[in-house]
C-alpha positions in Angstrom: 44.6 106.8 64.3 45.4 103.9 66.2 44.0 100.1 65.7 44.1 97.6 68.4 44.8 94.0 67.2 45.1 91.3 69.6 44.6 88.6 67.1 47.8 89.7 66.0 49.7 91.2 69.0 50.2 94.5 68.2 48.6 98.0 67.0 48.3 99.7 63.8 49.3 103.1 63.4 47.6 103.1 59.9 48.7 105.3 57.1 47.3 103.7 53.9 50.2 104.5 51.7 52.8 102.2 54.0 50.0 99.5 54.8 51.4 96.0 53.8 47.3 94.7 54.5 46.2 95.8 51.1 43.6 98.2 52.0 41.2 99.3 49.5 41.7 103.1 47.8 40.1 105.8 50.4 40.2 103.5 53.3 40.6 105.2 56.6 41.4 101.4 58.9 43.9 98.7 58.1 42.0 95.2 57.0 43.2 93.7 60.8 42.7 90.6 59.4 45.3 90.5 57.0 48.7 92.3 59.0 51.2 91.2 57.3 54.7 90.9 59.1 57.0 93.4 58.7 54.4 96.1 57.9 56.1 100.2 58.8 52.8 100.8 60.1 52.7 98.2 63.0 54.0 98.5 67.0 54.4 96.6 69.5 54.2 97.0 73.2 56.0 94.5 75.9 52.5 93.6 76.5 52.4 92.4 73.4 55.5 90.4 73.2 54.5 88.8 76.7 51.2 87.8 75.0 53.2 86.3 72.1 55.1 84.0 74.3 52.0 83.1 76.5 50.6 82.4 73.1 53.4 80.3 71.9 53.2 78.1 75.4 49.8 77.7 74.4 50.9 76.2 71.2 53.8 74.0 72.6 51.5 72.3 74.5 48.6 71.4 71.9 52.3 70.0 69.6 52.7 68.0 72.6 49.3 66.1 71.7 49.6 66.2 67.9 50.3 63.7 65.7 54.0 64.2 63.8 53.4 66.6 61.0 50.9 68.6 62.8 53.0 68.9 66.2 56.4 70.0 64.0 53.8 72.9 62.6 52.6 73.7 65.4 56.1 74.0 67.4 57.4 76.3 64.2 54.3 78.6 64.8 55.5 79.0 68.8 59.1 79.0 67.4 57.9 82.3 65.5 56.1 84.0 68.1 58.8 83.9 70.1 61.1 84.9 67.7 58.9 87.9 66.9 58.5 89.1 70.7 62.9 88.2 70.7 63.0 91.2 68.3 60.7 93.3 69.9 62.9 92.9 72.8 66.0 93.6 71.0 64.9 96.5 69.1 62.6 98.3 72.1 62.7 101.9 72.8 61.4 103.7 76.0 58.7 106.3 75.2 61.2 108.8 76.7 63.8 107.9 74.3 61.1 108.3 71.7 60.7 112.0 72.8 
């Protein structure tokens, strides 16, 4: 089964055994709020990694208006996304290759 997560950019092809989100004993869905990065179970599409450096724009430009400690955050957290849709990037296989 396959879980959409926009919150965090990707989709979850769940298997509870290899799910780095803690799920309780028996469960049948990831906890979406808690992905965790790195997680086996986790894809991402170039949609996705678009989205993640939309998102990190987004963020750039809220730093832009923040006051010192908060901006620096806030331009690490668009540092990230963008370094997480870099390695999707890098690391992207066509679904044909897949087959």
């Amino acid at each position: 089964m396959l879980y959409d997560n926009p919150d965090a950019f990707l989709i979850c092809a769940f298997k509870r055994d290899n799910a780095l989100c803690e799920p309780d004993a028996g469960t049948t869905a990831p906890r979406q709020y808690a992905c965790q990065q790195g997680c086996g179970n986790t894809v991402r599409t170039d949609t996705h990694a678009r989205q993640l450096r939309k998102r990190a724009i987004e963020i750039e430009q809220l730093a832009a208006h923040s006051p010192g400690p908060v901006g620096k955050r806030l331009r690490l957290t668009a540092d990230k996304l963008r370094a997480i849709a870099d390695a999707h990037d890098f690391t992207a296989q066509t679904a044909e290759a897949l087959t």
